[in-house]
C-alpha positions in Angstrom: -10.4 -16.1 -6.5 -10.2 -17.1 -3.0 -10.7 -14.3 -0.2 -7.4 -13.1 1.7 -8.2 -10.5 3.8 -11.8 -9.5 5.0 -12.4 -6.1 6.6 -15.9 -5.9 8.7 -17.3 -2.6 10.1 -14.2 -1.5 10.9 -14.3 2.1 12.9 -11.7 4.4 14.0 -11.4 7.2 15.8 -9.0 10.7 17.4 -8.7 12.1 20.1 -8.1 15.8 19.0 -7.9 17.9 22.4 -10.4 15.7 24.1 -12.5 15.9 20.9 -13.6 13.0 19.6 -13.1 12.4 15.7 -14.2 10.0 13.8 -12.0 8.9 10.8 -13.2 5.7 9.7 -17.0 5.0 9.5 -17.8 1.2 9.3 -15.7 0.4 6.4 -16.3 -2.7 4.9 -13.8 -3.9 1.9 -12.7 -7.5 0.4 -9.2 -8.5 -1.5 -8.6 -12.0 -3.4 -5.4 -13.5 -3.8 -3.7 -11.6 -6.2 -6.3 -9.0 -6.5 -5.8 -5.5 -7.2 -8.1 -3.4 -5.2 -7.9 0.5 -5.3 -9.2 2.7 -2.4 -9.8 5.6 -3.9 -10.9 9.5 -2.7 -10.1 12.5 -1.6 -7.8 13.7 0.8 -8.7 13.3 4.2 -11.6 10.8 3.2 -9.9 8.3 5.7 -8.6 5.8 2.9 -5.0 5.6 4.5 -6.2 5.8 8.1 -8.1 2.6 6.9 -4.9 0.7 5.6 -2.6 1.9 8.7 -5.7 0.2 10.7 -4.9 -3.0 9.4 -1.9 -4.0 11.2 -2.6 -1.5 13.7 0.3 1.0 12.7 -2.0 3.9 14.0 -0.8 7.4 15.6 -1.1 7.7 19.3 -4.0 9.5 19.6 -6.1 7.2 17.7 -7.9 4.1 18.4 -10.1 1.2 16.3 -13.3 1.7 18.3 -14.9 -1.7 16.8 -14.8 -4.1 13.5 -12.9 -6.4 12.4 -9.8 -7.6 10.4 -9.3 -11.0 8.6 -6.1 -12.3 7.3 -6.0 -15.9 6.3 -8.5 -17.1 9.2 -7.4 -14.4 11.5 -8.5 -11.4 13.0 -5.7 -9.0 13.3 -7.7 -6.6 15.8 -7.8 -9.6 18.4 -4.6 -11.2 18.1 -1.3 -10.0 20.5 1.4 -7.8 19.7 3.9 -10.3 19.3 2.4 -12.6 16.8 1.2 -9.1 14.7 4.7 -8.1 14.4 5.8 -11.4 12.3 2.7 -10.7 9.8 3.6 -6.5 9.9 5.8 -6.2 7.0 6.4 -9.8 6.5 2.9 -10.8 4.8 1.4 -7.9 4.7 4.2 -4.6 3.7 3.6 -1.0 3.0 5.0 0.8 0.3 4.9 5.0 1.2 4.0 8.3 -0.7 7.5 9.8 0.3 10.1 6.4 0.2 12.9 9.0 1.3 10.8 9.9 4.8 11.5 5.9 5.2 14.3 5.3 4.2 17.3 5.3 7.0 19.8 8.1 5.5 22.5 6.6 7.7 22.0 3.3 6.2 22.9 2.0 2.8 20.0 1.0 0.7 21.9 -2.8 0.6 22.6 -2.7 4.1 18.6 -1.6 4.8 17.2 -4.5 2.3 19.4 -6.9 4.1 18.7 -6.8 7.1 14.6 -6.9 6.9 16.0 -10.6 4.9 17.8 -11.5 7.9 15.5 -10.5 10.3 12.4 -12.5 8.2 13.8 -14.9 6.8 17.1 -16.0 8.7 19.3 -16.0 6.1 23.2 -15.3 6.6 25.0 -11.8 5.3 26.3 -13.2 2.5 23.0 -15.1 1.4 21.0 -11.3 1.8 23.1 -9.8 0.2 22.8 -12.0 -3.0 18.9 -12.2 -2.7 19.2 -8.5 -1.9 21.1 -8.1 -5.7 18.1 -10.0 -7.3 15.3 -7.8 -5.6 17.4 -5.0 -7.0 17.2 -6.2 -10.2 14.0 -7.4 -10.0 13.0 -3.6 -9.7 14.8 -2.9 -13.0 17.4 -1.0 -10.9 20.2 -1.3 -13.9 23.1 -1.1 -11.8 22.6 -3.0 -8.7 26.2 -3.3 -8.0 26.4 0.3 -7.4 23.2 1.0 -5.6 23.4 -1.2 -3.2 26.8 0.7 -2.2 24.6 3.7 -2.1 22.8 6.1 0.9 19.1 7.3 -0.4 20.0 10.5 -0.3 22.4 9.3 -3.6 19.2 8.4 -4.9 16.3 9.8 -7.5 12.7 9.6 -5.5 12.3 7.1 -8.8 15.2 5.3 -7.4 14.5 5.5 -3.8 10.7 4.0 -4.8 12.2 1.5 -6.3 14.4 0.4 -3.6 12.1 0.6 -1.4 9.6 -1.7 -3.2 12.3 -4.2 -3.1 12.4 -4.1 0.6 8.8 -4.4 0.8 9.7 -7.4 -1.3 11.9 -9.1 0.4 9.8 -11.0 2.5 7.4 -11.9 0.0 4.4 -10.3 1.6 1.1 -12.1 0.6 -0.7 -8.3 0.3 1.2 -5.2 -0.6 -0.4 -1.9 0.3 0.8 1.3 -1.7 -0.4 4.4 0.1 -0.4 7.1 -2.5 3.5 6.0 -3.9 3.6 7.9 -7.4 2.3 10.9 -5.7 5.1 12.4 -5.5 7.2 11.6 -8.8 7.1 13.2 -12.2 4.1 11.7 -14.7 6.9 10.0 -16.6 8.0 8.2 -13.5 4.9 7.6 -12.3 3.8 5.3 -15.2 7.0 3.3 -14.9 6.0 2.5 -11.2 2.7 1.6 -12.1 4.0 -0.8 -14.8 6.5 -1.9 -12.4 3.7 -2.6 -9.6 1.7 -4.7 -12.2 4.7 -6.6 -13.8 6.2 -7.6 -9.8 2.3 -8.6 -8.7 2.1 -10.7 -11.7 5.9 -12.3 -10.8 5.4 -12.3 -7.2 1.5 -13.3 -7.4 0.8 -10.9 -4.4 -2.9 -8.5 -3.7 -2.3 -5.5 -4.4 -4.4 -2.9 -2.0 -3.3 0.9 -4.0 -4.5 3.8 -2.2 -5.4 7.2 -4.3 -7.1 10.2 -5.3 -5.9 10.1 -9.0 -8.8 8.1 -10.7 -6.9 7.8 -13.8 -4.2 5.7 -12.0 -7.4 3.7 -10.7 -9.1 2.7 -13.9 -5.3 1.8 -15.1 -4.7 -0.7 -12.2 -7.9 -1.6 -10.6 -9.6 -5.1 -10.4 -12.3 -3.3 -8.1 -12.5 0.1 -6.6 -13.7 1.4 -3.4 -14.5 4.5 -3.4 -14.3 6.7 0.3 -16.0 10.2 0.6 -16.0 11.4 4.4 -14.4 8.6 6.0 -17.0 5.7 4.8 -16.9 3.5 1.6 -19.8 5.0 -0.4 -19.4 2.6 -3.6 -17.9 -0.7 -4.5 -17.8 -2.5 -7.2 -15.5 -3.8 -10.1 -13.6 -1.3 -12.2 -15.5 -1.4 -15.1 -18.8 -0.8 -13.6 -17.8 1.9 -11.3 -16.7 4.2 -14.5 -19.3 3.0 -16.7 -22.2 2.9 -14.3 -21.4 5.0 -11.3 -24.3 5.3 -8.4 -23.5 7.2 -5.7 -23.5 11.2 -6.2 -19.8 11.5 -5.1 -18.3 8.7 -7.5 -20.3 10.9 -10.4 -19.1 13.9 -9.3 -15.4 12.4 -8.8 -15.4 10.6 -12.1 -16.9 14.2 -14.1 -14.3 16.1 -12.3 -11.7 13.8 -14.0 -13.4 13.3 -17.4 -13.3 17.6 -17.4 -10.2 17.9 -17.5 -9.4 15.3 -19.8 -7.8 12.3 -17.1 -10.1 9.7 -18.1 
């Protein structure tokens, strides 16, 4: 599958009271067009300061120190604000842990999907609203009528994923990257996302870049897996031979944590 978007020593680092951290350790990862590719690791391993780097969504107090970022020919590190913004959300879109945290609670969730159409794809009010209906459904939200009526605090977190997957959506983004987004929800619900996820990449033909701790949900989803231990990736490789034939000492040690209690 063709390359889409090419990360190359990419480093980052805080300033923490004029202490210098470093969160991201010459990371190095690859996605294909329509590729699922899961970062997976523990918490605080750097995996989402590593996808926030990408479009350069980072907290104040951080900086990318050196490395680069390739999207279609590009590299997103070097290029100005202005042209970053049109590829922020509209090819590339994020999908959260907490959708709620994202969601505007004074907004509808119709009047919220609409207007990242209009603002992408300059389309009328009464054409995003229509398109905003399909997403809807295209989320198996059943009654799309109703919801789109509705604030998220109306909502499930389920529901409110959901919704929020259809902004993300809305744009047809050429990568999607899901930071951690079943965390949150019951096991039950979780599964549904996942199948959700799969069905919509399939649809919408999109990468799919998943970021997680849970190694079950990687070895359900995964085309390749990264694994990240203290801020560098310390194993790559396809899904199959990163559970079968693990080399680094933290992927065993991840992937015998998981087995013990029965996960994988």
């Amino acid at each position: 599958m063709p390359e889409l978007l090419k990360v190359k020593n990419l480093r980052v680092e805080f300033n923490l009271n004029n202490d210098i951290f470093t969160a991201v350790k010459d990371v190095s990862l690859e996605i294909a067009e329509k590729e699922t590719v899961v970062l997976a690791g523990e918490s605080g391993s750097g995996k989402s300061i590593t996808a926030l780097s990408l479009t350069k969504i980072l907290p104040k107090n951080a900086r990318i120190v050196s490395g680069e970022v390739f999207f279609r020919g590009q590299d997103l590190i070097k290029i100005d604000q202005r042209m970053l913004v049109k590829i922020r959300g509209k090819e590339i879109a994020y999908i959260f842990q907490e959708p709620t945290s994202y969601l505007n609670p004074v907004y509808t969730i119709g009047d919220q999907i609409m207007e990242a159409i209009m603002l992408h794809q300059e389309k009328s009010r009464f054409e995003a609203r229509a398109e905003t209906l399909n997403l809807l459904s295209q989320v198996k939200i059943a009654d799309p009528e109703r919801v789109i009526l509705d604030y998220p605090h109306q909502l499930s977190g389920g529901m409110n994923q959901r919704a929020f997957i259809a902004m993300c959506l809305a744009c047809s983004p050429k990568i999607l990257i899901a930071d951690e987004p079943t965390t949150s929800l019951d096991v039950t619900i979780e599964s549904a996302v996942l199948e959700l996820l799969k069905g919509l990449q399939q649809k919408f033909g999109f990468s799919l870049l998943f970021i997680t701790h849970n190694l079950s949900i990687a070895k359900k989803i995964a085309d390749k897996i990264c694994i990240m231990y203290q801020g560098k990736v310390v194993e790559a490789g396809n899904a199959g031979d990163i559970f079968d034939r693990p080399k680094h000492p933290h992927t065993k040690e991840l992937i015998s944590a998981y087995q013990q209690i029965g996960k994988l």
